[in-house]
Wavefront OBJ file of the C-alpha trace (Angstrom):
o trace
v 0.000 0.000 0.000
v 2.798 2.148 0.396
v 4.389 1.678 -2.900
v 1.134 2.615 -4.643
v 0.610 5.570 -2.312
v 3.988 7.058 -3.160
v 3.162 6.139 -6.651
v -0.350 8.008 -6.630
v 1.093 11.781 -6.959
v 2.832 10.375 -10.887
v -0.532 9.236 -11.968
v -2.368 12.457 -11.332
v -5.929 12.336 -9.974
v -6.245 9.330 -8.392
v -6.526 8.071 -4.217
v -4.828 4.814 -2.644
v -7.256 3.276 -0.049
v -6.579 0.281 1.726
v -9.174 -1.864 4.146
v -7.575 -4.039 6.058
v -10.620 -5.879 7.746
v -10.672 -7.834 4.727
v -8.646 -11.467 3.687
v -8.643 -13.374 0.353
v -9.527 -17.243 0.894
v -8.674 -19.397 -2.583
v -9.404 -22.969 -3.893
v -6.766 -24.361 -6.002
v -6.133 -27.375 -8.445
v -5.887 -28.962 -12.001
v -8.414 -30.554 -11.761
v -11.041 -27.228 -11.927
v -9.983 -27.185 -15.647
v -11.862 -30.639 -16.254
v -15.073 -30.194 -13.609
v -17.682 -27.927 -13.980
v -19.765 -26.373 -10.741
v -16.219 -25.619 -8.724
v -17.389 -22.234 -8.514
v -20.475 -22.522 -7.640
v -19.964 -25.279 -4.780
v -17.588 -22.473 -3.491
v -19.904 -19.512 -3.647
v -22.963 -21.712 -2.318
v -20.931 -22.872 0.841
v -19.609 -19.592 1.298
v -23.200 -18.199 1.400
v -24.483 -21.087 3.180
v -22.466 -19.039 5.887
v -23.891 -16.391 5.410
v -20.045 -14.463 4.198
v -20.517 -11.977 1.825
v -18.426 -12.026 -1.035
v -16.950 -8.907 -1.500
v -14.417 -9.470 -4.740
v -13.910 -12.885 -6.873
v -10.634 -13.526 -9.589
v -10.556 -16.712 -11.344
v -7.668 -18.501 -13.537
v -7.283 -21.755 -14.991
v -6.841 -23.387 -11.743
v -7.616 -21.137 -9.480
v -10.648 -19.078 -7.554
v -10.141 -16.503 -5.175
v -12.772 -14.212 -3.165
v -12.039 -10.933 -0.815
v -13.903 -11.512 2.573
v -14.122 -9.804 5.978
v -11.502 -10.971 7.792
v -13.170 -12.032 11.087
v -14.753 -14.820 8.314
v -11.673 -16.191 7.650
v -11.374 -19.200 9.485
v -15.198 -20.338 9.069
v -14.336 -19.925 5.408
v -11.183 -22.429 5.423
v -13.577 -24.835 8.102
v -16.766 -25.041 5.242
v -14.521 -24.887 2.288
v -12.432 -27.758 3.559
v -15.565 -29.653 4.186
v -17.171 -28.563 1.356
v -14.191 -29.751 -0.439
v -13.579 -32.651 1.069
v -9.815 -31.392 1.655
v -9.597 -33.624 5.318
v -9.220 -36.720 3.221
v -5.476 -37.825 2.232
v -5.150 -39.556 -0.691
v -2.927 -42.204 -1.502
v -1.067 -43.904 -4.308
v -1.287 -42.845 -8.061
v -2.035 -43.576 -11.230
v -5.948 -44.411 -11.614
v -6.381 -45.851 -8.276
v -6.393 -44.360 -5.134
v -7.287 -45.424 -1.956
v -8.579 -42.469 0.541
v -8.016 -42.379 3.700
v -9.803 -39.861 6.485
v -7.567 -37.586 8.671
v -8.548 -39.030 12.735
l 1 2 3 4 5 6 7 8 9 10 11 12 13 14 15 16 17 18 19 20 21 22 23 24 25 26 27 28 29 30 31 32 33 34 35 36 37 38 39 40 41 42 43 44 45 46 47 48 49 50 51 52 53 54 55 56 57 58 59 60 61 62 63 64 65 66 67 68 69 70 71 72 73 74 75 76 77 78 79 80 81 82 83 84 85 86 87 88 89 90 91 92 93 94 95 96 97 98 99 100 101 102
C-alpha cells in the first residue's frame, strides 16, 4: 500500500485506499480445468455461511474471493468440508485409496 501511495502523486488524480478488515480465501487445483460447478460449490458454501463475497478472480486453476476478515477461518472450516480437503489420498495412477484424517 505504500508503494502505490507514493506512486499516486505520478498518476495524477487518483486516491490509494486500503481496508484491512478484509482477507482473500482461494481454492486451487488442475483438476477445476476438467469439472464444472467448482465455482459454484464455493460460492454456495460460502453463502451457506452467510459471508458476503466482497471481490472474486478466477484462472485456470484457481478461484479466489475478498472476505471480511473475522470470516476467515469459518471460510477455510466449510470450504475444507465442502471440499472434502480432510481426506489424504494415496497412491497414483488411476487408483487411489482415501483415507480420512482421525
Amino acid at each position: 500500500l505504500g508503494i502505490l501511495g507514493s506512486l499516486a502523486p505520478e498518476l495524477g488524480d487518483c486516491q490509494v485506499m486500503g481496508d484491512p478488515g478484509i482477507a482473500k480465501v482461494s481454492i486451487i487445483g488442475l483438476g477445476m480445468r476438467s469439472n464444472s460447478g467448482v465455482a459454484a460449490r464455493m460460492f454456495e458454501t460460502l453463502a451457506r455461511e452467510n459471508i458476503n463475497i466482497k471481490m472474486i478472480a478466477t484462472s485456470e486453476i484457481k478461484i479466489s474471493c475478498v472476505i471480511d476478515d473475522k470470516y476467515t477461518e469459518l471460510a477455510v472450516r466449510v470450504l475444507h468440508d465442502a471440499f472434502e480437503l480432510d481426506k489424504k489420498l494415496h497412491g497414483g495412477g488411476n487408483i487411489q485409496i482415501q483415507e480420512e484424517k482421525q
